[in-house]
C-alpha positions as CSV (number, residue, x, y, z in Angstrom):
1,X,10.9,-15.5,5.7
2,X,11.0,-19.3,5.0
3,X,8.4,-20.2,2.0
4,X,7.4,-16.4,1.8
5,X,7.0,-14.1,-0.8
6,X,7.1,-10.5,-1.1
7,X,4.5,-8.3,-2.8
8,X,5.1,-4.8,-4.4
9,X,1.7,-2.8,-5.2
10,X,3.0,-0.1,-7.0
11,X,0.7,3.6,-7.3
12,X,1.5,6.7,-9.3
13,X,4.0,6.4,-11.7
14,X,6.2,3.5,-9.7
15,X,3.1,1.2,-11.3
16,X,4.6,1.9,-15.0
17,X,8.6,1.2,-13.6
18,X,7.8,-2.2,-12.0
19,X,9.0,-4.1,-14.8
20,X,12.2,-2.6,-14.0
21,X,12.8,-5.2,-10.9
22,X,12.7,-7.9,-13.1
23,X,11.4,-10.2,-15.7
24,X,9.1,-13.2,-14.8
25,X,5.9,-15.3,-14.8
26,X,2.8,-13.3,-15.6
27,X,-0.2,-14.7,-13.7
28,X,-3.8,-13.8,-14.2
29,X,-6.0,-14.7,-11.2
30,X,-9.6,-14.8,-10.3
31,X,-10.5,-14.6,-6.2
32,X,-14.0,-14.7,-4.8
33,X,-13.8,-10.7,-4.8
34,X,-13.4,-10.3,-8.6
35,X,-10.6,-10.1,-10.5
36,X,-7.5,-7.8,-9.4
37,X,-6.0,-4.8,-11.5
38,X,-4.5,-6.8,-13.8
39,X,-2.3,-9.8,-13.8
40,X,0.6,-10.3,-11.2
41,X,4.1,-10.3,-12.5
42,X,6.3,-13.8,-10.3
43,X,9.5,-12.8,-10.2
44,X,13.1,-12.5,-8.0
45,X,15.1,-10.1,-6.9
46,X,18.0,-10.9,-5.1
47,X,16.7,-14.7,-4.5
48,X,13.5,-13.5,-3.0
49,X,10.8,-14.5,-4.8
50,X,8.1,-11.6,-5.5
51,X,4.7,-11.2,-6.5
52,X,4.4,-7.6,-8.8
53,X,0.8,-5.8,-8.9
54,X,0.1,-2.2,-10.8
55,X,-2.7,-1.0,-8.3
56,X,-4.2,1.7,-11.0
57,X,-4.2,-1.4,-13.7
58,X,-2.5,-1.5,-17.5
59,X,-2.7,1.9,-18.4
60,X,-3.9,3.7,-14.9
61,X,-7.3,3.5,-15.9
62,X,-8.8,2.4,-12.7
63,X,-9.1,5.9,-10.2
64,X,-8.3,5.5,-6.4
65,X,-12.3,4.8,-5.6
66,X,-12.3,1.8,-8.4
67,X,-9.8,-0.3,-7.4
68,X,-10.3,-3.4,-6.8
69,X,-8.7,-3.7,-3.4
70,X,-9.9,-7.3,-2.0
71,X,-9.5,-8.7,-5.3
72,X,-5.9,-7.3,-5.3
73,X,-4.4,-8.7,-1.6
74,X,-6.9,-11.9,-1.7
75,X,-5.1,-12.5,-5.1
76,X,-1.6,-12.0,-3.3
77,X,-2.6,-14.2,-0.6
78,X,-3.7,-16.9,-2.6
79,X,-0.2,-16.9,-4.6
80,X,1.5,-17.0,-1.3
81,X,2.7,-13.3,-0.3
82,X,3.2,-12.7,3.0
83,X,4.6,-9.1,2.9
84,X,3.8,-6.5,0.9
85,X,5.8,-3.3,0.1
86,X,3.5,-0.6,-1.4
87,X,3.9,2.6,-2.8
88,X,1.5,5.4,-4.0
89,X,2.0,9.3,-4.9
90,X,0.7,11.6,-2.3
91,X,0.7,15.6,-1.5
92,X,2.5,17.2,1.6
93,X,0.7,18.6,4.3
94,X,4.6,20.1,6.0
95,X,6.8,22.1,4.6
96,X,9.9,19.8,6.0
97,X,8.2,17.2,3.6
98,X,9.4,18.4,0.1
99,X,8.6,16.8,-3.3
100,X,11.0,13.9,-4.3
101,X,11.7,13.1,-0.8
102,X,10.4,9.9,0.4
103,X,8.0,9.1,3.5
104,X,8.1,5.8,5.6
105,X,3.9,6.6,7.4
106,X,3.2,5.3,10.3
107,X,-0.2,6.5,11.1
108,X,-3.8,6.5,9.4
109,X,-7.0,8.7,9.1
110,X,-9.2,7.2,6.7
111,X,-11.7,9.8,5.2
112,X,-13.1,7.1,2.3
113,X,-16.7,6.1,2.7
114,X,-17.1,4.8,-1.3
115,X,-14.8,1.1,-1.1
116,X,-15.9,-2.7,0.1
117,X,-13.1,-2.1,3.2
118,X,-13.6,-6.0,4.7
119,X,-13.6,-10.0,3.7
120,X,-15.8,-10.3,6.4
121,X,-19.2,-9.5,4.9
122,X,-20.4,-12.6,6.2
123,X,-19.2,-13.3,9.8
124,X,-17.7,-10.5,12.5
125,X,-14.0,-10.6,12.4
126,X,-12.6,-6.9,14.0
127,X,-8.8,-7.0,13.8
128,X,-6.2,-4.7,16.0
129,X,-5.3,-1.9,13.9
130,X,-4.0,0.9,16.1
131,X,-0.5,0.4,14.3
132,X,-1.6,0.0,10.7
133,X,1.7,-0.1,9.3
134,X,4.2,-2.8,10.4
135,X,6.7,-2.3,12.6
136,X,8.8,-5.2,11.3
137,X,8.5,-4.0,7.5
138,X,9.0,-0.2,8.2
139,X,12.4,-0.9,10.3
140,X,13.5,-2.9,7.1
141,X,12.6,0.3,4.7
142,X,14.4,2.1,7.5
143,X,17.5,-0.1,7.1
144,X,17.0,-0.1,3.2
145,X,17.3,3.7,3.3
146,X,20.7,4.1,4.7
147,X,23.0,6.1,2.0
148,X,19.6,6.6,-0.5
149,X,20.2,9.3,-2.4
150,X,16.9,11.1,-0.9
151,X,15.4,12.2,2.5
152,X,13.6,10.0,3.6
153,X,11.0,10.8,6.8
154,X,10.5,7.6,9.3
155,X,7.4,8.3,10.4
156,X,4.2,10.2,9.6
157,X,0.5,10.2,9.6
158,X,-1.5,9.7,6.0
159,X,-4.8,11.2,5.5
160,X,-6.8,8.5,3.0
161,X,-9.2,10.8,1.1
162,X,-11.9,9.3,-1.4
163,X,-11.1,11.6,-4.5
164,X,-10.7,11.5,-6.9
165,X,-10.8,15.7,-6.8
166,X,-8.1,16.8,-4.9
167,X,-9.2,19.1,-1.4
168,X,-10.1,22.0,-0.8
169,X,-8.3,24.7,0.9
170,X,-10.4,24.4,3.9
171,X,-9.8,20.8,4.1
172,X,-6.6,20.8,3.6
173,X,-6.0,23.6,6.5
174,X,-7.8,21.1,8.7
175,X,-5.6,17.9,7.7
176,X,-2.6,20.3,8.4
177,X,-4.5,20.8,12.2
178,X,-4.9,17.1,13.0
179,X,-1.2,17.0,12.7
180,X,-1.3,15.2,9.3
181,X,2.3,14.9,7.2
182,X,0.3,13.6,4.4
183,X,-2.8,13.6,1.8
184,X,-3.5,10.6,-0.7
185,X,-6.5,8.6,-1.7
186,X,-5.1,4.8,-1.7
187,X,-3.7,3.6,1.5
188,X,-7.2,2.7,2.8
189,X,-8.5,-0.1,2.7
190,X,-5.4,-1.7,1.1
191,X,-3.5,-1.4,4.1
192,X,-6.8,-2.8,6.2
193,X,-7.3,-5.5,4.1
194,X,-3.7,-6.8,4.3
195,X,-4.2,-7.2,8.0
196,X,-7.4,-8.9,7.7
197,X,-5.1,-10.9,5.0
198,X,-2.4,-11.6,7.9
199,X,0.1,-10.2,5.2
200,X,2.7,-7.4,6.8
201,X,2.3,-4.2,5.0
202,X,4.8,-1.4,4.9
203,X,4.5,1.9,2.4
204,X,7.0,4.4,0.9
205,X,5.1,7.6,0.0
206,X,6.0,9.6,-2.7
207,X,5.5,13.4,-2.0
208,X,4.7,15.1,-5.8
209,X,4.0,18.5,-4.4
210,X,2.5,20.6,-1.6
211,X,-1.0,19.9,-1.2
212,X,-3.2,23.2,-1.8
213,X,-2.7,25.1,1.4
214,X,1.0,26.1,0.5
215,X,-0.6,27.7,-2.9
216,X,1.5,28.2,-6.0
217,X,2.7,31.7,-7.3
218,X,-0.2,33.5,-9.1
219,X,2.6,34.0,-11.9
220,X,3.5,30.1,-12.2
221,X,2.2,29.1,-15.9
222,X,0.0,25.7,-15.2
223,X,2.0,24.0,-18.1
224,X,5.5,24.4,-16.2
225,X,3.7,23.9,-13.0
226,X,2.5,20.0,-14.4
227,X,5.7,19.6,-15.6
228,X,7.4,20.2,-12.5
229,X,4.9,18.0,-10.4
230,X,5.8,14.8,-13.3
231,X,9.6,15.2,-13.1
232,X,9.0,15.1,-9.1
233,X,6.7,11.6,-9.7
234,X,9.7,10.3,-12.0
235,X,12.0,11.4,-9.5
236,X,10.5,10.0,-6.6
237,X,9.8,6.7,-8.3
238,X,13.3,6.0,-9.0
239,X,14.5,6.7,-5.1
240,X,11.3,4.9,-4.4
241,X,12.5,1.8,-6.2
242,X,15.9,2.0,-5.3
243,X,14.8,2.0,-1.7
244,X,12.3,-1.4,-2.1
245,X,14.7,-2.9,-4.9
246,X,17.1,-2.5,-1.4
247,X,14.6,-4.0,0.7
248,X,13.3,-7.1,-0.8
249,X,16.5,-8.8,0.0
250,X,16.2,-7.8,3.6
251,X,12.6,-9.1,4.0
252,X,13.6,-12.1,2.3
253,X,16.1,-12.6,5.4
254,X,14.0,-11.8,7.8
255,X,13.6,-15.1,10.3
256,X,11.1,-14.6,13.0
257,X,7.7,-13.9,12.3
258,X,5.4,-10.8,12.9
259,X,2.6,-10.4,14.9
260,X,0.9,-9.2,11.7
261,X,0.9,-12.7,10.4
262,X,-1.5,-13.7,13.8
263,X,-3.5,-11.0,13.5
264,X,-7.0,-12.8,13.2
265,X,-5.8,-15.5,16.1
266,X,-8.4,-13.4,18.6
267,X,-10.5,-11.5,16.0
268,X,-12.7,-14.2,14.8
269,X,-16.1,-13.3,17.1
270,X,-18.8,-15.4,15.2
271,X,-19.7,-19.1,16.0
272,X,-17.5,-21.0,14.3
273,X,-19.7,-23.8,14.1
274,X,-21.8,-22.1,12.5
275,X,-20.4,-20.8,9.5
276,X,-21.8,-21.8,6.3
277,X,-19.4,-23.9,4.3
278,X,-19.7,-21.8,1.5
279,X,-18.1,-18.8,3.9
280,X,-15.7,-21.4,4.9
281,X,-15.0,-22.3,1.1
282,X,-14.7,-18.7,0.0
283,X,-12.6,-17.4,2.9
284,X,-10.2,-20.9,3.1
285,X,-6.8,-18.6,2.3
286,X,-7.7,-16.2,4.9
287,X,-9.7,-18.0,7.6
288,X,-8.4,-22.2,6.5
289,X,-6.1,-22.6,9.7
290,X,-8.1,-21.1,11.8
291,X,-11.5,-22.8,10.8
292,X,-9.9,-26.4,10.9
């Protein structure tokens, strides 16, 4: 990963524990999309540099449907990240797939319909995306895993809801039928827009609890019950840092690059000619070697 950097998006609850991988440089910076959550942590771990982003903001104020996701990988882009390891709370559609154990997805159904989900508002660009997760990063987490002190499930499809209400029973029963492992509301279009980006993008998923068609005990005081599901969030966020706090380093010796990094080499469909220097302008981190 020569002149790379790795970038860590963190979700529920890992967001707040970032600043446990390190000290560093705190950046605030503006991109054509707005501004990101809030400002990006530069630091190292294990001589790799890395680029640290809270996706829910100082404070989690900003809900799944209100993040800021172009802002958030344009502004990675533009300090030079080229993989990002992301991380985000989620409920369990299989009984296998218990709170505090840890899930490696491979596999998207994107149910949002509320986000800006492309750069491309001003040209046609359609990327590949029938693997949405890369192959390279997710063998790496796979690697990173050995002797963790937690299951960890390789492999896995993620349902992207839009939230931020949680489903219904219904719903959830029909997830379960599609064969789903998973329920969450930020994957998409984070993972989309890193593509677009050309930045790999890998996720550990933190299962909290059994989404609602295992149903809780009619006896199970709600109190305890939220208890339960934050101790599984701190948990899971520990074995979840652990596990990328393992894998930086690994990315960071990575040599060869990925066929994510070439994604837009035969995606670009519009006249290149004829887009407008402002496009050009706007787009130049993204689109610059491939626009002259």
């Amino acid at each position: 990963m020569a002149n790379g950097m790795v970038g860590v998006i963190g979700g529920t609850g890992l967001g707040e524990a970032l600043g446990i991988l390190g000290g560093g440089e705190v950046r605030e910076v503006e991109t054509p999309f707005g501004r990101p959550s809030g400002p990006i942590t530069l630091t190292e771990v294990g001589g790799t540099p890395v680029a640290l982003l809270s996706r829910h903001g100082p404070g989690h104020l900003l809900s799944p449907s209100k993040v800021p996701y172009r802002a958030n990988i344009f502004a990675l882009k533009q300090l030079g990240v080229t993989h990002i390891l992301a991380s985000g709370a989620v409920g369990s559609l299989r009984e296998e797939i218990a709170p505090k154990h840890l899930v490696l997805p491979d596999q998207i159904i994107d149910k949002t319909f509320r986000r800006d989900g492309t750069f491309f508002d001003e040209l046609a660009v359609h990327v590949e995306l029938a693997a949405p997760f890369c192959s390279t990063l997710r063998s790496v987490l796979e690697k990173g895993s050995t002797g963790l002190p937690a299951r960890v499930h390789k492999g896995g499809t993620y349902v992207c809801m839009e939230g931020p209400q949680f489903s219904t029973r219904a719903e959830s029963e029909l997830h379960r039928a599609w064969g789903a492992s998973l329920i969450g509301m930020t994957v998409m279009p984070e993972a989309r827009l890193a593509r677009e980006a050309e930045i790999c993008y890998a996720l550990v998923a933190l299962p909290t609890d059994y989404d609602c068609w295992r149903p809780h005990s009619a006896f199970v005081d709600q109190n305890k019950l939220i208890e339960e599901i934050l101790a599984n969030v701190k948990t899971a966020t520990q074995n979840a840092l652990e596990l990328i706090r393992r894998a930086i380093p690994l990315v960071g010796a990575l040599e060869k690059p990925c066929a994510c990094q070439s994604a837009l080499a035969l995606a670009i469909w519009s006249d290149r000619g004829l887009i407008p220097p402002e496009v050009r302008e706007k787009l130049q981190p993204i689109l610059g070697k491939y626009l002259g």
